[in-house]
BALOBA-1460 file (C-alpha; in Angstrom, 3 decimals):
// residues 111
<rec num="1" residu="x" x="0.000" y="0.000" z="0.000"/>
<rec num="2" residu="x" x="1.118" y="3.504" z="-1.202"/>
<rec num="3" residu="x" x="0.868" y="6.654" z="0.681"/>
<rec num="4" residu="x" x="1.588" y="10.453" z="0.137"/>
<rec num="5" residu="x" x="2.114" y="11.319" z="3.529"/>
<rec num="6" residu="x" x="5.866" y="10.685" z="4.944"/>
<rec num="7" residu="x" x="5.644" y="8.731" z="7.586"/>
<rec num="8" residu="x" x="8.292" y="10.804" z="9.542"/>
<rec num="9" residu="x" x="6.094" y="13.755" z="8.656"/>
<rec num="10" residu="x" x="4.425" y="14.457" z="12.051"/>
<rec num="11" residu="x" x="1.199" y="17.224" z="11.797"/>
<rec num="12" residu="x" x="-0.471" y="18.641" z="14.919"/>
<rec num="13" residu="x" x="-3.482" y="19.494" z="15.820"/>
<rec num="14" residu="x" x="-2.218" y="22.092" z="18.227"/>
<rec num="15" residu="x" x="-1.282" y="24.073" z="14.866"/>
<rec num="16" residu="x" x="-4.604" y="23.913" z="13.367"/>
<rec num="17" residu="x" x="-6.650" y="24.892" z="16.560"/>
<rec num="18" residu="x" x="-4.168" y="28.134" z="17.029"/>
<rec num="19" residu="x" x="-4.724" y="28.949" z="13.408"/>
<rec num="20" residu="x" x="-8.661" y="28.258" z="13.989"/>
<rec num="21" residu="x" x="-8.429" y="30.275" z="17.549"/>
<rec num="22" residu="x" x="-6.710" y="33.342" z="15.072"/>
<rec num="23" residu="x" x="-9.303" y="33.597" z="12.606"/>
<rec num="24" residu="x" x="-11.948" y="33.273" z="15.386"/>
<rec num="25" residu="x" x="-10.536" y="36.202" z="17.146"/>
<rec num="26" residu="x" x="-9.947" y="37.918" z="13.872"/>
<rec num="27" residu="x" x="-13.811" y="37.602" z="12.963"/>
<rec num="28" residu="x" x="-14.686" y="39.213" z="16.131"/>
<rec num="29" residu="x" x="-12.659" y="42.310" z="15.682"/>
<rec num="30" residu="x" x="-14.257" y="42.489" z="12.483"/>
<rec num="31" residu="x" x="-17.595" y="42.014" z="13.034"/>
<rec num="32" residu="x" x="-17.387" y="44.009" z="16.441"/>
<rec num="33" residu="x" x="-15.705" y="46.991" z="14.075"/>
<rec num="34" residu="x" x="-17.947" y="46.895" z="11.805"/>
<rec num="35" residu="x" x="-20.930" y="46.459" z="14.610"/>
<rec num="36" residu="x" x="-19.626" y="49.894" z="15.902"/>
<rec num="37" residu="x" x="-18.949" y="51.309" z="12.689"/>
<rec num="38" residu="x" x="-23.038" y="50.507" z="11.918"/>
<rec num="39" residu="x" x="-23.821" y="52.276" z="15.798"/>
<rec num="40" residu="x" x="-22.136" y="55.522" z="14.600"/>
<rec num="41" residu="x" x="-24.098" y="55.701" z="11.222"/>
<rec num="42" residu="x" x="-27.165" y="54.415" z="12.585"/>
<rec num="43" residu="x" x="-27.155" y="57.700" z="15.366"/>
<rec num="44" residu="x" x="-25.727" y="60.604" z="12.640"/>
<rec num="45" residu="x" x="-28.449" y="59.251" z="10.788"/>
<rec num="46" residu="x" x="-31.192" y="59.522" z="13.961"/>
<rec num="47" residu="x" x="-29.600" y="63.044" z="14.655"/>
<rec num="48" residu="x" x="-30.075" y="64.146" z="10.708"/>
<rec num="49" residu="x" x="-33.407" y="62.765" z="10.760"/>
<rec num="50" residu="x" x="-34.832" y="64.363" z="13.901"/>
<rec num="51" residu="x" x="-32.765" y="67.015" z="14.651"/>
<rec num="52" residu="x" x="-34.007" y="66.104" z="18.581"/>
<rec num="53" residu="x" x="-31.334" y="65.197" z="21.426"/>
<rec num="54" residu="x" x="-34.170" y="62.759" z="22.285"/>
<rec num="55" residu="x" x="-34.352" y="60.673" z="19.441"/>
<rec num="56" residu="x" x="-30.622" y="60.648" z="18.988"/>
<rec num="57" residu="x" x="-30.416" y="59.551" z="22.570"/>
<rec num="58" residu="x" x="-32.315" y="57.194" z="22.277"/>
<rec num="59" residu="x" x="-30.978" y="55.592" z="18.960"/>
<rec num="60" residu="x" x="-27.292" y="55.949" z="20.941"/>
<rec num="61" residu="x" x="-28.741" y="54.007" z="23.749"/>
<rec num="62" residu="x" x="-29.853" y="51.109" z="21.933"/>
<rec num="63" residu="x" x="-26.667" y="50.779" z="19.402"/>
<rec num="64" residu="x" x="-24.995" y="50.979" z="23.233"/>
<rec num="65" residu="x" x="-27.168" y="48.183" z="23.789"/>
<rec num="66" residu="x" x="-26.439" y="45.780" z="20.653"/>
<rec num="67" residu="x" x="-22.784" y="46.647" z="21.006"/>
<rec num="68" residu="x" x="-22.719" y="45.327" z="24.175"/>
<rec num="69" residu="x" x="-24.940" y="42.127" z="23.526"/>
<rec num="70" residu="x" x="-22.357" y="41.802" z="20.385"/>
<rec num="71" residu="x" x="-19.612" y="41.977" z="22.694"/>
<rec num="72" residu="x" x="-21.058" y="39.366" z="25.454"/>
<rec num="73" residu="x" x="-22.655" y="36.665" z="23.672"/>
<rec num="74" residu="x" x="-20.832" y="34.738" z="26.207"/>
<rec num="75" residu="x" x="-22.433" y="36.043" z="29.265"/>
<rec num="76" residu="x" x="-26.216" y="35.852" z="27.657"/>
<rec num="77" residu="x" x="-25.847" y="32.317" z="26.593"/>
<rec num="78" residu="x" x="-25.280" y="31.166" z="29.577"/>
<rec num="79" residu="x" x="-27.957" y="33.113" z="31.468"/>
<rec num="80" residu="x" x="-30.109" y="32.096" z="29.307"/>
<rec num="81" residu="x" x="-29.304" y="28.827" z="29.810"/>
<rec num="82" residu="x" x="-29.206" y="28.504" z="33.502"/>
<rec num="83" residu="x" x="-33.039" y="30.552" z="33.726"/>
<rec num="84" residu="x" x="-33.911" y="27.695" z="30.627"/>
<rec num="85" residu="x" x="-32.631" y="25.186" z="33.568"/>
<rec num="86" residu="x" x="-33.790" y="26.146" z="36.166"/>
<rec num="87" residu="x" x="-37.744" y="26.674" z="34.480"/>
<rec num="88" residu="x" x="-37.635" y="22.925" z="33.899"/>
<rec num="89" residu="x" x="-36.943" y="21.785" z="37.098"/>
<rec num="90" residu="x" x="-40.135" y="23.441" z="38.463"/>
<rec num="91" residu="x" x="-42.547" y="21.164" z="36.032"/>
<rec num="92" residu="x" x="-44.772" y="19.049" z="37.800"/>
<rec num="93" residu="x" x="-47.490" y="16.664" z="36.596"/>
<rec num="94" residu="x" x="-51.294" y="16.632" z="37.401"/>
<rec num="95" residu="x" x="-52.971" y="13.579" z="37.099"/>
<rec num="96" residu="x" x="-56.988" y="13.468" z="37.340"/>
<rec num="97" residu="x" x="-58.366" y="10.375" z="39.147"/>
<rec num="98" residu="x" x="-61.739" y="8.967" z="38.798"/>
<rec num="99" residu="x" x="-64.849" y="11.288" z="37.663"/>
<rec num="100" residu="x" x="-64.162" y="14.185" z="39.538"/>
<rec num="101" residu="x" x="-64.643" y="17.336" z="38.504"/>
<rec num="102" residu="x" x="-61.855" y="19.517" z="37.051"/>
<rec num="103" residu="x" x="-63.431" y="22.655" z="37.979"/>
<rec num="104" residu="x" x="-64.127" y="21.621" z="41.544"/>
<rec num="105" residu="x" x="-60.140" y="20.821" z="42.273"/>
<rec num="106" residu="x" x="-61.553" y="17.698" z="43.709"/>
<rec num="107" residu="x" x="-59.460" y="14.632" z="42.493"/>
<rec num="108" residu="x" x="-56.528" y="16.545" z="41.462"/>
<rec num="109" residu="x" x="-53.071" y="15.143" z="42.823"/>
<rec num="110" residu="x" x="-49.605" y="16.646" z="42.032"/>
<rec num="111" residu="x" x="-46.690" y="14.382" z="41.724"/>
């Protein structure tokens, strides 16, 4: 059996993680620039529109507010995970024995 690759040839993942941990970081700067870069525009454009500090106040608050959910996608994943958990451990199950009455209450058991 033939192969390309020299056997005394050693590759390692290390390298390709680092290189996939660079372009990951890279993409963030670039999508956070860009992010900001959108912000600015967006509130020049609220100002030019309005002419009113409260409508470009309010246009620099919420590009404050996607910048900063752009920036911590990190944090809100995993708040919204731990409120997702801890919803689901509060389920219970109501069962209905016999023929009583479900607007009564009578019959009902939790479990």
């Amino acid at each position: 059996m033939r192969t390309l690759a020299n056997p005394d040839h050693v590759v390692l993942a290390g390298d390709i993680l680092d290189w996939a941990n660079t372009k990951t970081g890279q993409v963030r700067t670039l999508v956070l620039t860009v992010a900001g870069l959108m912000a600015i525009i967006a509130v020049l454009m609220a100002w030019w529109r309005t002419r009113s500090f409260v409508g470009t106040l309010v246009a620099f608050v919420l590009a404050a507010l996607v910048l900063w959910g752009i920036s911590n996608l990190s944090v809100l994943k995993t708040k919204v995970g731990s409120e997702i958990d801890d919803g689901a451990a509060a389920i219970s199950v109501v069962h209905v024995i016999g023929d009583a009455s479900a607007l009564t209450g009578d019959g009902w058991r939790a479990s």
